[in-house]
C-alpha positions as CSV (number, residue, x, y, z in Angstrom):
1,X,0.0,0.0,0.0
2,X,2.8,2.2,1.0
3,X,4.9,1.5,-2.6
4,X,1.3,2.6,-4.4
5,X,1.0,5.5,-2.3
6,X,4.3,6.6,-3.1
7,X,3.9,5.7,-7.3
8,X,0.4,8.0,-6.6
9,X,3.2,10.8,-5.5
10,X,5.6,10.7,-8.0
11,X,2.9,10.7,-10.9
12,X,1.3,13.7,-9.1
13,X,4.7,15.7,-8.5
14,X,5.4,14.7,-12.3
15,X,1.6,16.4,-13.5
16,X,2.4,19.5,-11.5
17,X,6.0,19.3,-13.3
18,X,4.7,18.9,-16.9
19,X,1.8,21.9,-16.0
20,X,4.4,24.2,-15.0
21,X,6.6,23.5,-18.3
22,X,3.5,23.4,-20.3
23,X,2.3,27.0,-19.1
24,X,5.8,28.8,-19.2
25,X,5.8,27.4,-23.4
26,X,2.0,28.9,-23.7
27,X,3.5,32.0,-21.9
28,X,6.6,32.1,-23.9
29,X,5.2,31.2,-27.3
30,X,3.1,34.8,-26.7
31,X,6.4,36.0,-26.5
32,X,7.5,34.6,-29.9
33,X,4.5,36.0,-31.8
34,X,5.0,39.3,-30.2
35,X,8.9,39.1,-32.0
36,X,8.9,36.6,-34.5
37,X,8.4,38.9,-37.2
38,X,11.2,41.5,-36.3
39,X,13.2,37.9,-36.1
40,X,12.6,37.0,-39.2
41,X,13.3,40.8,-40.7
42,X,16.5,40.4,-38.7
43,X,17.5,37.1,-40.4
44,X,16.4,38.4,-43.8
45,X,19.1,41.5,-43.5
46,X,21.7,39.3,-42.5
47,X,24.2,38.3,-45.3
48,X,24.2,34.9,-46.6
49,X,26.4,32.4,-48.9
50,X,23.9,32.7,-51.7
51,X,21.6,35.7,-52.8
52,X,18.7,34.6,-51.3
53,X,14.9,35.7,-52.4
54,X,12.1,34.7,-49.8
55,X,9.2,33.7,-51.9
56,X,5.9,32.3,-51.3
57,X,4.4,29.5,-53.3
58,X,1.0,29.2,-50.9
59,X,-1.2,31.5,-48.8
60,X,0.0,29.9,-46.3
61,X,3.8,29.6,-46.1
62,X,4.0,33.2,-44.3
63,X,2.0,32.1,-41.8
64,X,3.5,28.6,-41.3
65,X,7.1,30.1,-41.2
66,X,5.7,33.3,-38.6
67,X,4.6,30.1,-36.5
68,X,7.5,28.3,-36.9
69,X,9.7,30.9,-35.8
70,X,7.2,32.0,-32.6
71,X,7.9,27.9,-31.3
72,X,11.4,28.0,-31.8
73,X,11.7,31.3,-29.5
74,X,9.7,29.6,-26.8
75,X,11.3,26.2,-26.7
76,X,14.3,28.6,-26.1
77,X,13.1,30.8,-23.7
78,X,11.3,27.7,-21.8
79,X,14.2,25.5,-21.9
80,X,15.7,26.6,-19.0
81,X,12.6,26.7,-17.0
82,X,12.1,22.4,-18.0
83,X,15.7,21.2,-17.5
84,X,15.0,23.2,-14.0
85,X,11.5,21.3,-13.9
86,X,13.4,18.2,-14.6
87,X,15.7,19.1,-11.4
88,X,13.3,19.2,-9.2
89,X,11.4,16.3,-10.3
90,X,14.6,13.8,-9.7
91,X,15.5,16.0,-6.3
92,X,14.0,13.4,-4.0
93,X,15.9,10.9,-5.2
94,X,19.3,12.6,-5.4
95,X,21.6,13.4,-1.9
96,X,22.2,16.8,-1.1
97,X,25.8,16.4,-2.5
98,X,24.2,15.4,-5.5
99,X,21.4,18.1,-6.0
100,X,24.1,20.8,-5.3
101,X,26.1,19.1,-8.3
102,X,23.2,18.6,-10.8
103,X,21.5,21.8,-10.5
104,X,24.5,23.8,-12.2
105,X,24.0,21.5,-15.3
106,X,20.6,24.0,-15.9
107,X,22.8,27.0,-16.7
108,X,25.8,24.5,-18.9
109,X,23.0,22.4,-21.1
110,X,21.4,25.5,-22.0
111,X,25.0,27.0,-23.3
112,X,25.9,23.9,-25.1
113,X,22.0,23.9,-26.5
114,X,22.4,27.7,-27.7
115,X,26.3,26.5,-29.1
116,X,25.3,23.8,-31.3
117,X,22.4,26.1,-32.7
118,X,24.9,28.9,-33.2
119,X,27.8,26.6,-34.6
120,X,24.6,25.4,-37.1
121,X,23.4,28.8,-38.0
122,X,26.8,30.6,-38.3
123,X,28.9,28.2,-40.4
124,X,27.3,25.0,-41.0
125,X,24.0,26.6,-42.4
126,X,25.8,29.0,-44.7
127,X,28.2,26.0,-46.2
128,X,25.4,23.6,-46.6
129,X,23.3,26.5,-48.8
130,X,26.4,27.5,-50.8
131,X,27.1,23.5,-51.4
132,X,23.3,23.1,-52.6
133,X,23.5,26.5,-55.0
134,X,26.6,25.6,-56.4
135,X,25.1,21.5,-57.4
136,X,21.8,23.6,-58.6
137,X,23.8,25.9,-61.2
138,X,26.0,23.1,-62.3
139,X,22.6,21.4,-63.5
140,X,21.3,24.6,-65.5
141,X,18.7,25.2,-62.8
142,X,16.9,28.5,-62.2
143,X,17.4,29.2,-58.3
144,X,13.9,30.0,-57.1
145,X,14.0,29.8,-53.5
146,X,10.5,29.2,-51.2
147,X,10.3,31.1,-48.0
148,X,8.7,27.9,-46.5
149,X,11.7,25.7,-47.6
150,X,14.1,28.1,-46.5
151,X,13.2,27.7,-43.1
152,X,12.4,24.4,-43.0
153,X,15.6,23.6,-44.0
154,X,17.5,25.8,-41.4
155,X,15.3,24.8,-38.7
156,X,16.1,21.0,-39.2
157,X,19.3,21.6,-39.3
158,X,19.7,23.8,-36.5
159,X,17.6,21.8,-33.5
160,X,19.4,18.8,-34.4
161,X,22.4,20.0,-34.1
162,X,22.0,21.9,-30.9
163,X,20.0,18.8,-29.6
164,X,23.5,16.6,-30.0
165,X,25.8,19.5,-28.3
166,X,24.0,18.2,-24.7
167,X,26.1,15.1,-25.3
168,X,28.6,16.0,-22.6
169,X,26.0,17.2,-19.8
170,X,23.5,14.3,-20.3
171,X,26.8,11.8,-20.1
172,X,28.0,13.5,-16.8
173,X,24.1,13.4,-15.5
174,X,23.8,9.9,-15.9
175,X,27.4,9.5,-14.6
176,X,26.3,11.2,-11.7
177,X,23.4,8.7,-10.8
178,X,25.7,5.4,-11.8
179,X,23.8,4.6,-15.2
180,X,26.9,5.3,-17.3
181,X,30.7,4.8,-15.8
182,X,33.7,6.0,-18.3
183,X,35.4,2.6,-18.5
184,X,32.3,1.9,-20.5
185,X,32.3,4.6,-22.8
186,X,35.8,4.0,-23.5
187,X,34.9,0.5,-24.7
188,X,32.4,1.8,-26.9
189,X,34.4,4.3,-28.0
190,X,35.1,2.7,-31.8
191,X,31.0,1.9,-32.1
192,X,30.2,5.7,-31.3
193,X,32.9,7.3,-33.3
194,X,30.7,4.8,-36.1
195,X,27.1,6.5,-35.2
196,X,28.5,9.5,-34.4
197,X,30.2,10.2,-38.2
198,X,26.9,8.7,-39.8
199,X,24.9,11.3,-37.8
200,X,27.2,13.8,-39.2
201,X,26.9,12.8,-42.4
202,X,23.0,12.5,-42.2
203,X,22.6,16.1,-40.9
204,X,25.6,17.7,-43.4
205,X,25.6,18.1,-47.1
206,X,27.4,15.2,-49.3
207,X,31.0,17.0,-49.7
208,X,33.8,16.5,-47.6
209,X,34.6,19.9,-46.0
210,X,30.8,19.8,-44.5
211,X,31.1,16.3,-43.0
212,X,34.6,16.9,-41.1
213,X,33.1,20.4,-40.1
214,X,30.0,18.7,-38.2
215,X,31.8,15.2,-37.3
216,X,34.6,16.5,-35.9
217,X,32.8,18.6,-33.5
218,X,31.0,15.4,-32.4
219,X,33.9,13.4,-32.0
220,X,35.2,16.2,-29.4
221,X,32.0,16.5,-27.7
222,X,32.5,12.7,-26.9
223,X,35.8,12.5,-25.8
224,X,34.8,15.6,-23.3
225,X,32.1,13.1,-22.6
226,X,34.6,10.7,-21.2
227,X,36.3,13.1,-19.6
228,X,33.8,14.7,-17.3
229,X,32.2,11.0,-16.6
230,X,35.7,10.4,-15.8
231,X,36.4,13.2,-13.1
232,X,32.5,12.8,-11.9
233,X,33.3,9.2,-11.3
234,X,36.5,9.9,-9.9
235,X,35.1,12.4,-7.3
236,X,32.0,9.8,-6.9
C-alpha cells in the first residue's frame, strides 16, 4: 500500500511538473508571436552564402514560417525553465551532495544547446546553402527559392544539431546517478565514433569539407564526454 501511495506521489509531482513547463511554453510562445516577425526581418538582412529571395508558393507559407519561428523562441526561452522542472522532479531521489552538483547543469545544457544552434546557424548553415547553389547551377537550374523551404531547411538543421551539443551534460548526468561509468564509454568508444560520423553525415551536405566540419565537433564532444564521466566518477 505504501509503494502505491508513493507511485500516486511521484505521478502527481510529475503532472504539476509537466503543467508548470507546459504554461511557461504557452506563456513564452506569446512571446514569440509578439517578435517573430522582427526575427525574421532580422535574419532576412543578414548576409548569406547565396543571394537569397524569400518567396511564397502558398497563402500559407507566411503564416506557417511566422509560427515556426514563434515555437522556436519559446522552446528557447522555456528550456531553461524544463531542464529546472526536470531538477526538481529527480531532487527526492538525489543526496544533497548530489542536487548541489546537478543543478549547475541547468545553466551548462542551456549554453551547449544555444552553441550547437549557433555553430549550425553561423557556419554549418551557410556552407550547406552555398554547397546546394553551387550543385543547382552546375545542372542549368533557375534558383527559385520558397520562404517555407528556407526555413524548414534551417530549422532542421539547426535543433538537431544543438540537440547533440547536450552530449557532454547528459553523459556526466547519468554519470552522476551510476547509469553510465567512463570505463564503458571508452569500450564503446570505436562503435560511437561509427554513429556519431553517420549522424554527421545525415545532418551535413554530401562534400567532404561539410562532413569533417560537423563530425569533428562530435567526435570532441565525446571524448569531453569521457572526460567529465571520468572526473564525476573519480570524485564519486
Amino acid at each position: 500500500m505504501e509503494q502505491e501511495y508513493t507511485l500516486v506521489e511521484h505521478l502527481t509531482e510529475l503532472r504539476k511538473r509537466i503543467i508548470i513547463t507546459a504554461v511557461i511554453f504557452i506563456l513564452s510562445l506569446g512571446i514569440g508571436f509578439s517578435v517573430a516577425s522582427k526575427l525574421l526581418t532580422l535574419i532576412k538582412s543578414q548576409p548569406t552564402a547565396v543571394n537569397v529571395d524569400w518567396n511564397v508558393f502558398g497563402f500559407t507559407d507566411g503564416i506557417i514560417i511566422y509560427f515556426k519561428c514563434a515555437v522556436i523562441i519559446a522552446i528557447l526561452l522555456t528550456l531553461p525553465i524544463a531542464l529546472h522542472q526536470i531538477w526538481l522532479f529527480v531532487k527526492p531521489g538525489l543526496s544533497e551532495e548530489e542536487a548541489r552538483g546537478t543543478v549547475k547543469y541547468i545553466p551548462i545544457s542551456f549554453f551547449l544547446f544555444l552553441s550547437g544552434v549557433s555553430f549550425s546557424y553561423f557556419i554549418l548553415f551557410p556552407l550547406m546553402l552555398d554547397f546546394m547553389s553551387t550543385i543547382n547551377q552546375s545542372v542549368g537550374a533557375t534558383e527559385t527559392y520558397g520562404m517555407n523551404q528556407y526555413f524548414t531547411f534551417m530549422f532542421n538543421l539547426i535543433i538537431p544539431v544543438g540537440i547533440v551539443f547536450e552530449m557532454p551534460v547528459v553523459i556526466l548526468f547519468l554519470t552522476k546517478l551510476g547509469i553510465v561509468e567512463p570505463n564503458s564509454l571508452r569500450k564503446m568508444r570505436k562503435i560511437s565514433y561509427f554513429i556519431l560520423v553517420i549522424v554527421g553525415v545525415l545532418i551535413s551536405p554530401p562534400d567532404f569539407i561539410s562532413d569533417f566540419l560537423i563530425v569533428i565537433p562530435l567526435l570532441v564532444l565525446f571524448e569531453i564526454s569521457i572526460l567529465v564521466s571520468s572526473w564525476s566518477f573519480n570524485r564519486k
